[in-house]
C-alpha positions as CSV (number, residue, x, y, z in Angstrom):
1,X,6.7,-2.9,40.7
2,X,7.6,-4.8,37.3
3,X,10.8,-2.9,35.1
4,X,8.8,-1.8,32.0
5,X,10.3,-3.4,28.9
6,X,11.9,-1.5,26.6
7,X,10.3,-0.8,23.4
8,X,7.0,-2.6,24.4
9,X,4.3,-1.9,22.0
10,X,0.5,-1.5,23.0
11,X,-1.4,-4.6,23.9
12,X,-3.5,-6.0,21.3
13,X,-1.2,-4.2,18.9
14,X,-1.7,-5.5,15.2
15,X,1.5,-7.0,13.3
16,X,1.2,-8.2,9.8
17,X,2.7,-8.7,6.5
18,X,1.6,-7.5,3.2
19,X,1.2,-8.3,-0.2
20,X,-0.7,-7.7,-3.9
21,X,-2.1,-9.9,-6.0
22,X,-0.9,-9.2,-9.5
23,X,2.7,-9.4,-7.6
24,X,2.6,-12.9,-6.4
25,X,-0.8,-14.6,-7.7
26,X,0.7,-15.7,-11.1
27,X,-1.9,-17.5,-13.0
28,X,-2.4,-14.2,-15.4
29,X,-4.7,-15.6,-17.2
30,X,-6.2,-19.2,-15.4
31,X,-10.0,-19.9,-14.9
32,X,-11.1,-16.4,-16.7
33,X,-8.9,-14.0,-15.6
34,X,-9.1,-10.7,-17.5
35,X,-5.9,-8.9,-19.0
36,X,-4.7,-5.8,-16.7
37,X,-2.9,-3.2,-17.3
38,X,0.5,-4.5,-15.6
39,X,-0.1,-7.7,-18.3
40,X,-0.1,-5.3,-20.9
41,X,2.3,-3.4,-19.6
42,X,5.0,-5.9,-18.7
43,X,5.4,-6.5,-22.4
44,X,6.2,-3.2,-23.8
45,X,9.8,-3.7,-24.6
46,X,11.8,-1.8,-22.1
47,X,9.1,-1.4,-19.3
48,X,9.8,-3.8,-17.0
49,X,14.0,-5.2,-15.8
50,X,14.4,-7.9,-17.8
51,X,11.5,-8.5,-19.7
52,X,9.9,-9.8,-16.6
53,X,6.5,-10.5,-16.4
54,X,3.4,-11.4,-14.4
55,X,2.3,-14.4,-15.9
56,X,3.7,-16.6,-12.9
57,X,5.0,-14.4,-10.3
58,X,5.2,-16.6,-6.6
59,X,2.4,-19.2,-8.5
60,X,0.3,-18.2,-4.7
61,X,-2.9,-19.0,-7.1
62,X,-1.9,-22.5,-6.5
63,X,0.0,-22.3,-3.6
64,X,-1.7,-20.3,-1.4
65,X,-2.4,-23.3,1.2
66,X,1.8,-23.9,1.9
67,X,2.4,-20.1,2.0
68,X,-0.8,-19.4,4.5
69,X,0.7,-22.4,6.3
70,X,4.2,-20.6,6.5
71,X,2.9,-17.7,7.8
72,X,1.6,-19.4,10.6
73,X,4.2,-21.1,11.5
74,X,6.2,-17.9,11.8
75,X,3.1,-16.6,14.0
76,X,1.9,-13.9,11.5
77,X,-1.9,-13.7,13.0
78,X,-3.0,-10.5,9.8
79,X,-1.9,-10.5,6.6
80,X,-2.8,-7.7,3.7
81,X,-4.0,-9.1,0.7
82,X,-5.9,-7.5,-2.4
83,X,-7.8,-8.8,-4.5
84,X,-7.7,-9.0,-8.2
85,X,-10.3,-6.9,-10.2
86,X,-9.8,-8.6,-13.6
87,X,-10.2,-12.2,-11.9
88,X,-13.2,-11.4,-10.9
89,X,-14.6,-9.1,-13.5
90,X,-12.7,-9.5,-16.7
91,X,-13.9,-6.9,-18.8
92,X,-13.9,-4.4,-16.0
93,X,-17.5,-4.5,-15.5
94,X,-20.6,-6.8,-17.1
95,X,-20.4,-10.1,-16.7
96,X,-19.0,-11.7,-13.5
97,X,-16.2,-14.5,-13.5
98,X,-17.7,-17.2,-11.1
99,X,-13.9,-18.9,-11.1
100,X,-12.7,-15.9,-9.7
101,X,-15.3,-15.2,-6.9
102,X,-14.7,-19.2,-6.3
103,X,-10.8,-18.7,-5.9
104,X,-10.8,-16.0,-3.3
105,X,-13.6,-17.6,-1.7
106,X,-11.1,-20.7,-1.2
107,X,-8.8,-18.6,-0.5
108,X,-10.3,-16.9,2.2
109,X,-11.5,-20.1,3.6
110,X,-8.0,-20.9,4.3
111,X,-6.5,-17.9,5.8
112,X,-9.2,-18.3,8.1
113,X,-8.7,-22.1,8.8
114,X,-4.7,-21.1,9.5
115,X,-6.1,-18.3,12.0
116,X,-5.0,-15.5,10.1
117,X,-7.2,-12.2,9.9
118,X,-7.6,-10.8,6.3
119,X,-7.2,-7.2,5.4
120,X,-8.6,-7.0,1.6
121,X,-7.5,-4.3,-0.8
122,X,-10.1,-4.1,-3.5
123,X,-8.1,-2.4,-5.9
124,X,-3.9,-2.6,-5.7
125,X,-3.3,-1.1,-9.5
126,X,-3.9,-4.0,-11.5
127,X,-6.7,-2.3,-13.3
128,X,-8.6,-4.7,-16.0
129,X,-6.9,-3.5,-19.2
130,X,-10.6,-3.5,-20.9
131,X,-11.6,-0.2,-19.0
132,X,-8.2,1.0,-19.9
133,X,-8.9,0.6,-23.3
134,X,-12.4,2.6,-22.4
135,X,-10.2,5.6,-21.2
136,X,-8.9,3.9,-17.6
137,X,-9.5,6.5,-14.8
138,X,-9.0,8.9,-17.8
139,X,-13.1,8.6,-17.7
140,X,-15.6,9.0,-15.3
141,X,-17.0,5.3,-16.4
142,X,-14.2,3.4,-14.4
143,X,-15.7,5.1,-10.9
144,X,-19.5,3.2,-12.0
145,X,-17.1,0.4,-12.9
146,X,-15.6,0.1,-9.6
147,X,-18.6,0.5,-7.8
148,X,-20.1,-2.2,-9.1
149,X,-16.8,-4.6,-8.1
150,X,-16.8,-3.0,-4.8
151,X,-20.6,-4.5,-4.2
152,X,-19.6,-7.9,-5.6
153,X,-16.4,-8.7,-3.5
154,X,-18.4,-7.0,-0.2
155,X,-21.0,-9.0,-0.6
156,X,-19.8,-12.1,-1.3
157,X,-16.4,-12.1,1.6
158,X,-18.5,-9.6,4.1
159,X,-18.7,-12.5,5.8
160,X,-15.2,-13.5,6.1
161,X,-13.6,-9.7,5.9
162,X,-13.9,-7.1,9.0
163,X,-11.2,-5.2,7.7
164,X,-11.1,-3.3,4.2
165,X,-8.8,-1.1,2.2
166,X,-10.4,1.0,-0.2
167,X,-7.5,1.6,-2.7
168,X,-3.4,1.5,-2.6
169,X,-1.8,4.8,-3.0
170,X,-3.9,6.9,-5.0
171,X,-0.8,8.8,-6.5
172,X,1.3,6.0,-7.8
173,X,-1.2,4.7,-9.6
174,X,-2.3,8.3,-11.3
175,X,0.4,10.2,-11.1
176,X,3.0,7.8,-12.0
177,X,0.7,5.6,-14.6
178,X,-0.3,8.5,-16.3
179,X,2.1,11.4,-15.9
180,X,5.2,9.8,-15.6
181,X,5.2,6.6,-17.9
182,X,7.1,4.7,-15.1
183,X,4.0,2.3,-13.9
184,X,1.3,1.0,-16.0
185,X,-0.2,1.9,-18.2
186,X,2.5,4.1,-19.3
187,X,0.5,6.9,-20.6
188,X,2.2,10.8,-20.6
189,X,-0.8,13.1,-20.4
190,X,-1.3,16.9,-19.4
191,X,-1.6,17.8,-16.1
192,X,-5.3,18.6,-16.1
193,X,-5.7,14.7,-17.2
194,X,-3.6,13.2,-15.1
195,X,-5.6,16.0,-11.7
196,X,-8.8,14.0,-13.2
197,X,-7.2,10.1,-12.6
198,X,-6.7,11.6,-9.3
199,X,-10.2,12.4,-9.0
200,X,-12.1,9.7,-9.9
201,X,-9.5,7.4,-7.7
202,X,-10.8,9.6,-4.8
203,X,-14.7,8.9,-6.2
204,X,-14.1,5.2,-6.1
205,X,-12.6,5.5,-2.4
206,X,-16.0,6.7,-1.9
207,X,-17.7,4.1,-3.7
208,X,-15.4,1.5,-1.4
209,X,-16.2,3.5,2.0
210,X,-20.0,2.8,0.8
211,X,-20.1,-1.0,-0.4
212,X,-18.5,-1.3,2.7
213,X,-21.3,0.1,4.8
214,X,-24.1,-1.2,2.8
215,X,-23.4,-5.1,2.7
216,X,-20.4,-5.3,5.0
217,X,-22.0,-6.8,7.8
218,X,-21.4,-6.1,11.3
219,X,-17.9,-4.8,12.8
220,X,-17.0,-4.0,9.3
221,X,-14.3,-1.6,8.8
222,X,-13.1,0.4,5.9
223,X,-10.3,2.9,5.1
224,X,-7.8,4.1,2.4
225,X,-4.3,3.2,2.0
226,X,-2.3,6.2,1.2
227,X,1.4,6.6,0.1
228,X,1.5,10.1,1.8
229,X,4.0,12.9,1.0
230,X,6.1,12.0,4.4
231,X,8.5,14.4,5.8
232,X,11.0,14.3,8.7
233,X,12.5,17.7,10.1
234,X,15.8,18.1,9.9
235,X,16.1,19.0,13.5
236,X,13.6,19.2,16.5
237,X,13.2,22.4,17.0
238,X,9.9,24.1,16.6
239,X,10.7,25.9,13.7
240,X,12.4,23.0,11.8
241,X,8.9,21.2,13.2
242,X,6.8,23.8,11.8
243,X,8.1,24.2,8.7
244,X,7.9,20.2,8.2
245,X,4.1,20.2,9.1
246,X,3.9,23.4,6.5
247,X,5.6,20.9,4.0
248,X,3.0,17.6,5.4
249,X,-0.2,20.0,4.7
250,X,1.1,21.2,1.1
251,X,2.0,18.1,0.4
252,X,-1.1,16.1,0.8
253,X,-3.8,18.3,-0.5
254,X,-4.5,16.3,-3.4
255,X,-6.3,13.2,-1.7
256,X,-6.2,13.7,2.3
257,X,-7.7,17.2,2.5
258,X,-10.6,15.9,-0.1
259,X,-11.1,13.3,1.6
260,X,-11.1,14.5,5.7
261,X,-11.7,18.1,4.8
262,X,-14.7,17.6,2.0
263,X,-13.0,19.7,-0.8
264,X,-10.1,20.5,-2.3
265,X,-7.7,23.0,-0.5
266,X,-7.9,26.5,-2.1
267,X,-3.9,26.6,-2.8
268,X,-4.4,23.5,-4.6
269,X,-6.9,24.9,-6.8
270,X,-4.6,27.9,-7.4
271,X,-1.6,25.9,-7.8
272,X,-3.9,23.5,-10.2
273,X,-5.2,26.6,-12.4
274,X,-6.9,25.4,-15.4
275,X,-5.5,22.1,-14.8
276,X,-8.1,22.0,-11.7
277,X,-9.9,18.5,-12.1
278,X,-14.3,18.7,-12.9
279,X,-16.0,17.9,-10.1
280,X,-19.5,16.4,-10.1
281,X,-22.2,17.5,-7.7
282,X,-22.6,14.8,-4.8
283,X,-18.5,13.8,-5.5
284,X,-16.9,15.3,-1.9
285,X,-19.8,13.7,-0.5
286,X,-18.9,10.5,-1.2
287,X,-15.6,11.2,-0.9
288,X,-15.5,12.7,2.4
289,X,-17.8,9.5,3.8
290,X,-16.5,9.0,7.1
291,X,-13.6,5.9,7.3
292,X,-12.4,3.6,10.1
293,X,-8.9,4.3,9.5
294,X,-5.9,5.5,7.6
295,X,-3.5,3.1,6.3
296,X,0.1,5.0,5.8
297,X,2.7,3.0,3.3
298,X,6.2,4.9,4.6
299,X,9.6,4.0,3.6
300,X,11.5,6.8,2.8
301,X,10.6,10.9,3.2
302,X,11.6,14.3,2.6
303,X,13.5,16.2,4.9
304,X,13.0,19.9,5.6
305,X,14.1,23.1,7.6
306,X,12.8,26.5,8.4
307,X,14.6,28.0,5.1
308,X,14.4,31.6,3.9
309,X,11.5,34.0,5.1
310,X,10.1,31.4,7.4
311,X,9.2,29.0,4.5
312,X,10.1,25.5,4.5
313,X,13.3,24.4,2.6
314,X,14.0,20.9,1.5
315,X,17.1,19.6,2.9
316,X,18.4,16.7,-0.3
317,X,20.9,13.7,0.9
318,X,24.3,13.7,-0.4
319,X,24.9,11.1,-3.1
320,X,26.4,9.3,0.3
321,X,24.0,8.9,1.9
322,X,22.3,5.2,3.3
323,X,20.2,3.8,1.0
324,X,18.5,0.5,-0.3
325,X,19.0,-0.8,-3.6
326,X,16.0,1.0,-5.0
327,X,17.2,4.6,-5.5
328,X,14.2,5.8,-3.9
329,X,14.5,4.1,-0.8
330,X,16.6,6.6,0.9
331,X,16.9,5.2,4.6
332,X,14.9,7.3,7.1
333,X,13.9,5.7,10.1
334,X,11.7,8.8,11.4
335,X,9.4,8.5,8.7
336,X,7.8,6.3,11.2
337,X,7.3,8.4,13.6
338,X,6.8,11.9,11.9
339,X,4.3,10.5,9.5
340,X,1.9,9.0,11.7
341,X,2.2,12.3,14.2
342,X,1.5,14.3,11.7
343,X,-1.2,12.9,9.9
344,X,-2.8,12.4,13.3
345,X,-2.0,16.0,14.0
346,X,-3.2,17.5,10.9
347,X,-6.0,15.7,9.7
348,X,-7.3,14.7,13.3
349,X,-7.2,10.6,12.5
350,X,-7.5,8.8,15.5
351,X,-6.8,4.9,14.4
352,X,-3.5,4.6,12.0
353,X,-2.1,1.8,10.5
354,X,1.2,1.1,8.9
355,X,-0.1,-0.6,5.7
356,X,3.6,-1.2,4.5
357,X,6.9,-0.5,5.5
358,X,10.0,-2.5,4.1
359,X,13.0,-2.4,2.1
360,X,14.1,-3.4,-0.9
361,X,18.0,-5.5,-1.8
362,X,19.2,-7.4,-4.9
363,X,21.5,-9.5,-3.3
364,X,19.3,-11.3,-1.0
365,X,20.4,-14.9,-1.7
366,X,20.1,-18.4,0.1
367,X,23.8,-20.2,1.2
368,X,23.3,-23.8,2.8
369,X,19.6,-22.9,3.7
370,X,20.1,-19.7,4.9
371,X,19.2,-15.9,3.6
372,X,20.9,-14.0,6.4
373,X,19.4,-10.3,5.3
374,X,20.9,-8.5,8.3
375,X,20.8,-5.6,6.4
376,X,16.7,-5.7,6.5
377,X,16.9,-6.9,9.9
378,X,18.5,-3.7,11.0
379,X,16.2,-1.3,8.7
380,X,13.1,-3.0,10.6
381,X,15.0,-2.7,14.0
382,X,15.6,1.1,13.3
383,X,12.1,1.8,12.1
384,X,10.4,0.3,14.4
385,X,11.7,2.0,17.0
386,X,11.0,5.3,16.2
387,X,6.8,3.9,15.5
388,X,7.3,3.0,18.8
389,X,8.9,6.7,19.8
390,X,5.6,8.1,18.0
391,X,2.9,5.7,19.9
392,X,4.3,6.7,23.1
393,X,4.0,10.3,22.1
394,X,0.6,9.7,21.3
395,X,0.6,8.9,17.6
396,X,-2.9,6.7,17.6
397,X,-0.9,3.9,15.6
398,X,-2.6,0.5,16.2
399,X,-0.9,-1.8,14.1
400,X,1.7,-2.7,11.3
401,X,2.2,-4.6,8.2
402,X,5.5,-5.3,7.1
403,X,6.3,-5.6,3.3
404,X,6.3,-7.8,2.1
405,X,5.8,-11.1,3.0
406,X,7.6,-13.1,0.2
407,X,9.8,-12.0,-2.8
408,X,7.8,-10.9,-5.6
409,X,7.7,-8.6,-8.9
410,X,8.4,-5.7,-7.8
411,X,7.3,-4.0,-10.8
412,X,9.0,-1.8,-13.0
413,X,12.0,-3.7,-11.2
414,X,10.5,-7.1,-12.2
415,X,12.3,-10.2,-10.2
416,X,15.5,-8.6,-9.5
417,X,14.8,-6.7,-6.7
418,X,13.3,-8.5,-3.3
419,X,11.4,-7.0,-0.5
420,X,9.8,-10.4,0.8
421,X,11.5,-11.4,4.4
422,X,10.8,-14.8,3.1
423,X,12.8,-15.9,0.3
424,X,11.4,-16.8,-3.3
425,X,13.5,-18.8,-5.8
426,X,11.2,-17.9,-8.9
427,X,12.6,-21.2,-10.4
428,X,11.8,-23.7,-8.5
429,X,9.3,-21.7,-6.5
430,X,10.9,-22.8,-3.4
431,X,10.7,-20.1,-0.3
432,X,13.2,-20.0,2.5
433,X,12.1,-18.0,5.8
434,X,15.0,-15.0,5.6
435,X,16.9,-14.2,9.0
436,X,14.6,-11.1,9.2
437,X,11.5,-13.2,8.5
438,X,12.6,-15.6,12.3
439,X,13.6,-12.0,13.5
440,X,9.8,-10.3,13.0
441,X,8.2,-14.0,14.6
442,X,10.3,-13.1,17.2
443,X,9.2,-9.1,17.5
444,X,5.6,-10.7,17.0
445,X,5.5,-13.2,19.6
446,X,7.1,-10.4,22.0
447,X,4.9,-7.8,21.2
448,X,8.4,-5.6,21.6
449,X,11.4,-4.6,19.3
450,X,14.0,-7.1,20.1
């Protein structure tokens, strides 16, 4: 009987890479493209590192061909794209921009020629700055708004796309855009505006979920990509692990319990009080539409303990402790396996995917021809090995996209900082295929952690 090979993942396991397209398209505003809000934001002075802005990002508009041709060469068979709302409807909603249903058809056409599966994100923040000036998820227009795009991109790449992704993570985009003045559109509003941004992102999930269902076609899929409130226990002991789940389910009643349990969890009203969003009748109908999936983005996460009374206490890193250059990014390589387990555990999902997991350097820089990232390489190495701890445990995990593919603006951070494993030189446009980048072909090819 054959030796089993270490970290072996499942057969017919998905790897991937990732990216947006207001972070590497460029061509801001080519053949029609409406202003979003990142545009707009991007030139507030102090917003974004360096003044940085959109305008050409990795120039993919016009280089898609050579980068889809990269990725094949490094054997990356899926690749998450999104798609960009004001390229295709300028104004948010009214009339449609044939250029820009004509460019992602193209493009399309040729991840498919390169035999690469898309995985299309209809909405990845870049919201058109028109319905921003109209109140922005502020106002329950922009969910009859999205609808509408959601029926236009279905039916016209339903054809070409099996696999769809509602929305990417509901709470960066509302919470952060709109209570927190850190992502666009920069806006500092009460808490009972910023509940409702979270509400109508949950409507239009809905709205995705049916598009999806009505003109998708058949073996159409559909789920949401959320940036979940992770959390690791500090030790493994069942009352560390309880407490951490405690933490999980608290932590996530804003947009998984609406959407798995049909309503908003009675502590989160109370905790909400008159800040508690308006719902409409029919809303958690919609909302709570049966998905496909759940895509999870995990990079970092909290860690907790049984604290005090039985309640769960969180546990905060020393000022020493491992991290990437973005101070978020606190290295926790059990993110990816106590996430997945306890989404799966909680909420009863039985098909998870990684939507992104990466990391994020500064000093990522090409000598003789070479980027040798080792420091990503062993992040990747680390995490992946504890997904794979998780699927043997049982954690329904059936595939993974690493971000990101290339270099890209990373946006509050602008250019600066780089979370591509292949290499973008934003001056010449040249990419070089990082260490890590030959490393995941590697993993890929293998279907193992090498």
């Amino acid at each position: 009987m054959p030796t089993r090979t270490p970290f072996q993942f499942p057969r017919n396991f998905t790897w991937g890479t990732a990216t947006a397209a207001a972070q590497i398209e460029g061509a801001a505003f080519t053949d029609g493209k409406g202003e979003s809000v990142w545009d707009r934001f991007a030139r507030r002075p102090g917003a974004v590192a360096n003044g940085d802005t959109l305008d050409t990002a990795c120039d993919h508009y016009h280089r898609y061909k050579a980068d889809f041709a990269l990725m094949r060469r490094l054997g990356i068979k899926h690749y998450r794209l999104s798609l960009a709302w004001p390229r295709i409807y300028p104004q948010g909603d009214g009339a449609v921009n044939q250029r820009g249903l004509d460019y992602y058809s193209r493009l399309l056409d040729s991840l498919l020629e390169h035999d690469i599966t898309p995985w299309v994100t209809m909405f990845h923040w870049d919201l058109p700055q028109a319905l921003e000036d109209r109140g922005g998820w502020r106002a329950r227009g922009v969910t009859d708004a999205f609808a509408t795009y959601a029926d236009t991109i279905v039916q016209n790449y339903g054809d070409r796309v099996k696999n769809w992704i509602t929305l990417n993570e509901i709470r960066c985009f509302t919470l952060l855009g709109y209570g927190g003045a850190d992502k666009a559109p920069g806006a500092r509003e009460s808490a009972r505006v910023v509940n409702q941004t979270m509400h109508h992102a949950l409507v239009c999930h809905g709205h995705g979920v049916r598009a999806v269902r009505e003109h998708g076609g058949r073996g159409a899929r559909v789920g949401l990509t959320d940036n979940c409130e992770s959390v690791i226990p500090v030790s493994e002991s069942p009352a560390d692990i309880a407490a951490a789940r405690a933490r999980f389910e608290e932590g996530n009643w804003p947009v998984l319990d609406a959407i798995y349990r049909g309503h908003y969890a009675p502590a989160y009203l109370r905790h909400c009080g008159k800040d508690r969003p308006v719902v409409t009748r029919g809303d958690f109908g919609l909302i709570s539409a049966p998905a496909d999936f759940l895509g999870l983005n995990i990079y970092t996460a909290t860690f907790v303990r049984r604290g005090a009374r039985g309640k769960p206490e969180v546990v905060a890193p020393t000022a020493s402790y491992p991290r990437t250059d973005s101070p978020w990014l606190n290295l926790a390589p059990r993110a990816l396996y106590w996430t997945p387990r306890l989404a799966a555990e909680v909420y009863g999902e039985k098909n998870i995917y990684i939507t992104e997991n990466g990391c994020g350097y500064n000093d990522d820089t090409v000598v003789r021809g070479e980027c040798l990232d080792l420091h990503r390489v062993e992040y990747l190495r680390n995490y992946l090995r504890e997904l794979h701890r998780a699927i043997a445990d049982g954690a329904p995990v059936r595939g993974y996209f690493l971000w990101s593919f290339i270099d890209n603006f990373e946006w509050s951070d602008g250019y600066r900082r780089r979370f591509g494993i292949v290499h973008n030189d934003f001056k010449t446009q040249r990419r070089t295929p990082k260490l890590s980048a030959h490393w995941y072909a590697q993993v890929i090819a293998a279907n193992r952690v090498l």
